[in-house]
Residue, then its C-alpha position, 0 to 999 in steps of 0.5 A: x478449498x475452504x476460504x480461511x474467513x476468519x472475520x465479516x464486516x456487515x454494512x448495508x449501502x445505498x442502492x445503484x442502477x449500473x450502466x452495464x447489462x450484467x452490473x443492472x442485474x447484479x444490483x438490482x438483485x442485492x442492491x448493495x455493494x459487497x467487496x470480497x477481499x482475497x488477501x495473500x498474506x494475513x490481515x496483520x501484515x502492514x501493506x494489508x492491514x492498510x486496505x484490511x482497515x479501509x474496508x472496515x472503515x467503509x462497511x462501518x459507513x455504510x459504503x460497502x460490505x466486507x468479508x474476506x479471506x486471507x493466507x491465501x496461497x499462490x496455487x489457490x488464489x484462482x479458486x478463491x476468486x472464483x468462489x467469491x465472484x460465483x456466491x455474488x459478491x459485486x466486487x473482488x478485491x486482491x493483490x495479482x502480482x503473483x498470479x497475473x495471469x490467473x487473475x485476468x482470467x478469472x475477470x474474463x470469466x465473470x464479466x458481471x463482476x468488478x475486479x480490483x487488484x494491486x498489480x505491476x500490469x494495467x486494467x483489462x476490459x471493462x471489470x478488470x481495475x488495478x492500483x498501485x501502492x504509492x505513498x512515495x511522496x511521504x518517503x520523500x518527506x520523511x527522507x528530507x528529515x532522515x537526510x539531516x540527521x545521520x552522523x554517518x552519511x549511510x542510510x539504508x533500506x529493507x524491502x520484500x521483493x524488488x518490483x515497482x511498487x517496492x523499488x519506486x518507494x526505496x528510491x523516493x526515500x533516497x531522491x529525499x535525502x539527496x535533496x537535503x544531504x548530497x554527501x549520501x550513500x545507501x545501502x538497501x536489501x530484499x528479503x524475498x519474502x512480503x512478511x517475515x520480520x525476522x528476516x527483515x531484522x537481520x537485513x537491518x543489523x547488516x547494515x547498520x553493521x555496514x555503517x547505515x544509521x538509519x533506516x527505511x523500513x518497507x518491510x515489518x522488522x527493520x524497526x527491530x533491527x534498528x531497535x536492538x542496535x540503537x539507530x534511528x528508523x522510518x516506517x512505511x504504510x502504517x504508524x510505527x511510532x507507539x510500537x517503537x518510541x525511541x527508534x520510529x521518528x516518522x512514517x510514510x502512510x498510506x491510506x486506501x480509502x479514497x480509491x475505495x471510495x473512487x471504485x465503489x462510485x464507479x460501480x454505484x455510477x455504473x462506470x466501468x472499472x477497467x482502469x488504474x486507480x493509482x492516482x487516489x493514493x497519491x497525497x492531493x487526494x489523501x491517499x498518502x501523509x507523512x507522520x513525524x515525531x517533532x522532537x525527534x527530528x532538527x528543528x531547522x529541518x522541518x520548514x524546508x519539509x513543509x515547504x516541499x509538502x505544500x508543493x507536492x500537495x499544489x501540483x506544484x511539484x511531482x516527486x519522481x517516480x523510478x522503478x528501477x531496482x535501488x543499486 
């Protein structure tokens, strides 16, 4: 196979004695951090345009070299794992939940390299480190302001598929909502598909035309259909706010930096990286923030929003985290 490797970010990186045999050879002959990253779906996509950014961020700091592929197909993703582990890079980033078990194996067979996925499973062994998206804080904010602005009492959502990572953020844009508007309903759709805006859009009209007045957006192209029928929107992962001025009222970001940055610190520190680096994208870390347009949304709505950020943001209070597919 030949790795679609369109473009390489460059950086050199402080030099690092790692605890572990095989990570002592491995840096001690590149003295640098390089991170391959093997992306499912194009870099435009927006849940990989997130990490895509982070990782040029860091290369341009001087943390970490880049380079990766993307339109990675499931049936190749092994190879390209391999391919990269075998030309040296010091860490393979990807996304296994398609390919859960190919994954691990891959780790298993290059025990000198550290592994980084997004994926519904746990660590495994010393190399084998796994993350979880979790900008739900921020969809439970942005809920609290989409609560009081329906006329409807509807509100809907579109996601890709109906795993964890998906369904705990759809059901932390509702808990937000409840909070403010008991009177709530919900409708929600899954387009079976991680980029496809089109179908996405069409999940959107549906539902607005089933009386949904705004959106949460898990997916590219709900904005779309909440644009061509003239309701409001929320975007997730990225800002949709320029793209969709009159539509995109506020947006649950994620930012992938800090778990970047708690990896690459446990590789330079020679820690192993067999463990969950979920927790850095949670808000007191940085690795989620609500955006919002303020003459969008009610004035008398943002104080009770703010106050539930500070609280989040304390420890003071922990939004929930359901995984169960949304009724």
């Amino acid at each position: 196979m030949t790795l679609k490797t369109n473009r390489r970010s460059l950086m050199i990186g402080a030099a690092a004695t790692l605890a572990l045999p095989a990570y002592i050879r491995r840096v001690n002959a590149q003295s640098v951090t390089k991170v391959a990253g093997v992306h499912a779906s194009p870099v435009e996509n927006a849940w990989n345009s997130r990490i895509h950014l982070a990782m040029q961020q860091a290369a341009e700091a001087g943390l970490i070299e880049y380079e990766f592929s993307e339109g990675v197909a499931a049936t190749d993703y092994p190879r390209a794992m391999r391919e990269y582990a075998e030309s040296g890079v010091g860490l393979v980033w990807g996304e296994s939940y398609a390919v859960e078990r190919e994954a691990r194996e891959v780790a298993a067979d290059y025990p000198d390299t550290a592994f980084l996925m997004g994926s519904s499973g746990g660590p495994e062994g010393d190399n084998f480190g796994v993350f979880g998206t979790r900008n739900h804080e921020a969809a439970y904010l942005a809920g609290m302001l989409a609560g009081t602005m329906s006329e409807s009492n509807v509100f809907g959502s579109v996601g890709g598929y109906p795993i964890p990572e998906v369904n705990l953020l759809i059901n932390a844009f509702r808990a937000g909502v409840s909070e403010v508007n008991p009177e709530a309903s919900f409708l929600n759709g899954f387009i079976g598909a991680w980029f496809d805006p089109a179908r996405a859009q069409e999940a959107a009209i549906a539902q607005i035309d089933a009386g949904a007045d705004i959106l949460f957006g898990e997916r590219i192209g709900t904005a779309d259909g909440a644009q061509a029928r003239g309701v409001k929107a929320i975007g997730s992962l990225i800002d949709y706010t320029p793209r969709y001025p009159e539509t995109v009222f506020a947006n649950a970001i994620w930012n992938y930096g800090p778990t970047i940055e708690a990896i690459v610190a446990d590789i330079q520190a020679g820690n192993p990286v067999g463990k969950d680096y979920t927790e850095f994208s949670f808000m007191e870390h940085g690795g989620n923030e609500l955006i919002y347009v303020a003459d969008m949304v009610p004035a008398d709505a943002i104080p009770a929003m703010e106050a539930r950020q500070a609280a989040i943001q304390s420890g003071e209070f922990e939004v929930p985290i359901d995984n169960n597919e949304p009724a």
